[in-house]
C-alpha positions as CSV (number, residue, x, y, z in Angstrom):
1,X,0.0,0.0,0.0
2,X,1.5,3.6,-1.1
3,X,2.0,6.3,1.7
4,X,2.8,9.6,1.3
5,X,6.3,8.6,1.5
6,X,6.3,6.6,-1.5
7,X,7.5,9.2,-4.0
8,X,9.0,8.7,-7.7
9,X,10.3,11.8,-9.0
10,X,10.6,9.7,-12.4
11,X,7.2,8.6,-13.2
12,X,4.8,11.8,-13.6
13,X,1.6,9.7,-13.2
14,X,2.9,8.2,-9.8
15,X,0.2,11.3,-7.4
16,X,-2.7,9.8,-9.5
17,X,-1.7,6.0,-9.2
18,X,-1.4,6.7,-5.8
19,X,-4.6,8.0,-5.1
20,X,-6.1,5.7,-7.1
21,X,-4.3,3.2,-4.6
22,X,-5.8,4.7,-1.8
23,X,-9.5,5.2,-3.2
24,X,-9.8,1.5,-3.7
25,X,-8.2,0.8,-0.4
26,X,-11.1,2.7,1.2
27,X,-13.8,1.2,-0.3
28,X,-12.2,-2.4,0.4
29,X,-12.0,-1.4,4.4
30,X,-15.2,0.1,4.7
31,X,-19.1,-1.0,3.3
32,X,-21.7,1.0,3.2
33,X,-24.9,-0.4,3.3
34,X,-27.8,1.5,3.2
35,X,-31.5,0.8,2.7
36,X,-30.5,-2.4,4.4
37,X,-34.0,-4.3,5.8
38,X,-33.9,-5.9,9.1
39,X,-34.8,-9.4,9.7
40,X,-36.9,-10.9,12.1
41,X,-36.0,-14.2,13.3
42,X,-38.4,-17.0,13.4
43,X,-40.0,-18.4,16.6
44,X,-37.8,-19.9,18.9
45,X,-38.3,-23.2,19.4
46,X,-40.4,-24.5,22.3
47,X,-38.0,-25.8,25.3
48,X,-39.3,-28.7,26.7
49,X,-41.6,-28.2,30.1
50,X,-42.5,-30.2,33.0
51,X,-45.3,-32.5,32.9
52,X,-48.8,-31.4,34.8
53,X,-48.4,-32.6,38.3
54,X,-50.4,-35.3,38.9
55,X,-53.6,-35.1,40.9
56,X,-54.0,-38.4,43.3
57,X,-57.2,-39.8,44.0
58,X,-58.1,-41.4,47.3
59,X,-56.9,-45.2,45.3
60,X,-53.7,-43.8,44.8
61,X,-53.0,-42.7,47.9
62,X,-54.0,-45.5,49.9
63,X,-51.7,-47.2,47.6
64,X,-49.1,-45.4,48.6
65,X,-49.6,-46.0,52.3
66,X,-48.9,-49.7,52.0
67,X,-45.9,-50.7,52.9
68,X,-43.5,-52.2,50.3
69,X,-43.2,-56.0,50.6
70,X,-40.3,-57.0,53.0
71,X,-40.9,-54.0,55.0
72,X,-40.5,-54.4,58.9
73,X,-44.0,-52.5,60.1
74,X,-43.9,-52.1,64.2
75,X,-47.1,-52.7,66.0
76,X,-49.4,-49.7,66.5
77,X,-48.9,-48.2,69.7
78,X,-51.8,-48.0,71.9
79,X,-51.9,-45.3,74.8
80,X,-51.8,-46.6,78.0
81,X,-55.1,-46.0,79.8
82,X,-54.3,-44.3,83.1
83,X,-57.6,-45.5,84.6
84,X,-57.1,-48.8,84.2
85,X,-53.8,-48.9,85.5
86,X,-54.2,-49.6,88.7
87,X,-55.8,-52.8,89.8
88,X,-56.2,-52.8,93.8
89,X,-59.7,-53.0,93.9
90,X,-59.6,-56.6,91.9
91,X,-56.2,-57.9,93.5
92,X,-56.3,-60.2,96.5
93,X,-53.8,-59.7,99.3
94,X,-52.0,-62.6,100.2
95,X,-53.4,-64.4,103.4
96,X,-56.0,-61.7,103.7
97,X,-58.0,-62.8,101.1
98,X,-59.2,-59.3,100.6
99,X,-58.9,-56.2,98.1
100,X,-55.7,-54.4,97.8
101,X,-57.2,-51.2,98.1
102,X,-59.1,-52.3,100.8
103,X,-56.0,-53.5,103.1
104,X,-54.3,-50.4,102.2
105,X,-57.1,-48.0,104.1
106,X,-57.3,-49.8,106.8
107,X,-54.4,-48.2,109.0
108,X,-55.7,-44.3,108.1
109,X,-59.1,-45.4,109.8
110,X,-59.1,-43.2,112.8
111,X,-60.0,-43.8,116.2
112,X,-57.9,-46.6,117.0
113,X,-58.8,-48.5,114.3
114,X,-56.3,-48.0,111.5
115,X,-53.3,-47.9,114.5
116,X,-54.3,-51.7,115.1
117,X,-55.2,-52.5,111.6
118,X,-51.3,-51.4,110.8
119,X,-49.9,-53.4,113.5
120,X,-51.6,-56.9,112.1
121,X,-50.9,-56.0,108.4
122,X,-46.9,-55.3,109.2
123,X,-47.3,-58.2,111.3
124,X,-48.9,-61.0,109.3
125,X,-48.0,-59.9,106.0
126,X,-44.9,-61.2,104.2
127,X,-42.6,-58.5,102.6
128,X,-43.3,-59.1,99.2
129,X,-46.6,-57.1,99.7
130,X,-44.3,-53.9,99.5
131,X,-47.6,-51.6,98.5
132,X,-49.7,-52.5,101.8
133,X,-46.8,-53.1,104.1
134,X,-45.9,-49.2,103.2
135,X,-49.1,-47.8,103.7
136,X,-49.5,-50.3,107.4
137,X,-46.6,-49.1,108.7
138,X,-47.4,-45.2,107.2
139,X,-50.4,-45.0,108.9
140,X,-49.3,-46.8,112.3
141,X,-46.6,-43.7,112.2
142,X,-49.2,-41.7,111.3
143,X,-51.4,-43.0,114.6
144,X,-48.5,-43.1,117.3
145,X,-47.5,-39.2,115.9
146,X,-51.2,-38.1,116.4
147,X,-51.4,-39.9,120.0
148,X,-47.7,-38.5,120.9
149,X,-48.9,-34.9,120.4
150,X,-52.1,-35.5,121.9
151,X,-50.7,-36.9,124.9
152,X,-48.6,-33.7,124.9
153,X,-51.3,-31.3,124.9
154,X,-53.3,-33.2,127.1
155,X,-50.8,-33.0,130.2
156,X,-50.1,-29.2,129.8
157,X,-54.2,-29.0,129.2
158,X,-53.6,-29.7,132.9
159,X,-52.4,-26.4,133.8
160,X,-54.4,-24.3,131.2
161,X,-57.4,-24.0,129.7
162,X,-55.8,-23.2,126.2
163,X,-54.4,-26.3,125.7
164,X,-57.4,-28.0,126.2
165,X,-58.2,-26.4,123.5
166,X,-55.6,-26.3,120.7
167,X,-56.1,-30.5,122.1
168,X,-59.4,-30.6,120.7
169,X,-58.6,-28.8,117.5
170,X,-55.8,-31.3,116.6
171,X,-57.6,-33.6,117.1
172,X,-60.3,-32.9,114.9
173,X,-57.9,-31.8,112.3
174,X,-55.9,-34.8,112.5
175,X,-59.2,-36.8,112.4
176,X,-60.2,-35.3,108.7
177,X,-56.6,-35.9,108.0
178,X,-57.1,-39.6,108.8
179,X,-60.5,-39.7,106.9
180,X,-59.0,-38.4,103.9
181,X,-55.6,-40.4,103.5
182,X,-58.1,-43.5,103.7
183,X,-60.6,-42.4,101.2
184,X,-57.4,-41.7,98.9
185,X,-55.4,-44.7,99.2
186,X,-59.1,-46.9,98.8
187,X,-59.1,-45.2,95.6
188,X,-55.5,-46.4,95.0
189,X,-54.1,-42.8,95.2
190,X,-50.7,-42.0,96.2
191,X,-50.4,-41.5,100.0
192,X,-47.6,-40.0,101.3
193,X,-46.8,-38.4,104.7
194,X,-42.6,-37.3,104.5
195,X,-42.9,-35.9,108.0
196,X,-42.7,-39.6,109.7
197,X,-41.2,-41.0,106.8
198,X,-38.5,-42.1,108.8
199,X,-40.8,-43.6,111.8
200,X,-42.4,-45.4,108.9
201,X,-39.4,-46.7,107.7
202,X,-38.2,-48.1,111.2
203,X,-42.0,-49.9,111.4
204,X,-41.6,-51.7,108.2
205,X,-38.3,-52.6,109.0
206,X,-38.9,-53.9,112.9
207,X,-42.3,-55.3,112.9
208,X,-42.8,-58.8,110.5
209,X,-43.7,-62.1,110.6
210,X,-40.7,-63.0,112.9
211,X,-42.0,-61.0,116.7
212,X,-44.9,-64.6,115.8
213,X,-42.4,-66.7,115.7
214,X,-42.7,-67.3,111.8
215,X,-40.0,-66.9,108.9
């Protein structure tokens, strides 16, 4: 391609070859395109979709729940039914021949009764009748407490007139007491007195089958 250093003093047509030269050059570089339409490309084409989802009926789903063959199902569990639970009402006590529940309100009868009720329970009783050995010796603690304060009260009742009193109200109070521990342990509720838990303990430990001369 020519430049404008290109010069050749000898040939006087050399400016317009040179031109020439760079005329054509120009138009090789360059087009120029005019009245030019555009073109609208055709519709792309459709891209392949998901499927619907699938509606199940009440067949297929059932279906579905059934567990594949080979499969390990556990049982269905079944709440346990609180009320039926316990069962002292039905049970027998051993040598007593008489309802659990029973034998275990017997020694918060008050009045005497329950305090000797405990002692032949702890007494005949063999210590694999844990439930009604507890609640024999519980409420012969419960008895000898009541009879310890009240013997108390009684001998400074002696020397006053208020005494006497607070006497009688423990008494009553202890008497309710009494009346309600049985009613709840007939009805195989938990009793439990903590302060003579330890005289309790001591009861079920020292009074058995033995002080009769049994093993």
């Amino acid at each position: 391609m020519a430049t404008k250093y290109d010069t050749n003093p000898l040939d006087p047509e050399f400016p317009e070859k040179v031109r020439a030269q760079a005329e054509a050059a120009a138009a090789t570089s360059s087009l120029h395109v005019t009245n030019a339409e555009t073109q609208a490309f055709g519709a792309l084409p459709t891209a392949a979709t998901e499927e619907r989802t699938r509606r199940f009926g009440e067949a297929d789903f059932q279906a579905y729940q059934q567990p594949a063959a080979g499969t390990y199902v556990p049982a269905a569990y079944s709440p346990a039914n609180f009320t039926t639970v316990d069962q002292s009402s039905s049970r027998k006590v051993e040598k007593l021949g008489i309802p659990e529940n029973i034998a275990i309100a017997l020694p918060y009868i008050p009045w005497y009764l329950g305090l000797i009720a405990g002692v032949v329970l702890l007494v005949m009783l063999p210590r694999s009748e844990t439930k009604v050995r507890f609640h024999a010796a519980q409420g012969l603690a419960a008895h000898v407490g009541i009879l310890l304060v009240t013997f108390i009260l009684g001998a400074i009742g002696n020397a006053t007139d208020v005494a006497d009193i607070a006497n009688g109200i423990f008494q009553l109070v202890t008497t309710i007491m009494l009346i309600v521990f049985a009613i709840k342990a007939w009805k195989g509720k938990p009793v439990h007195i903590e302060s003579i838990e330890d005289l309790t303990n001591w009861f079920d430990e020292k009074i058995d089958s033995k002080l009769l001369g049994n093993k």
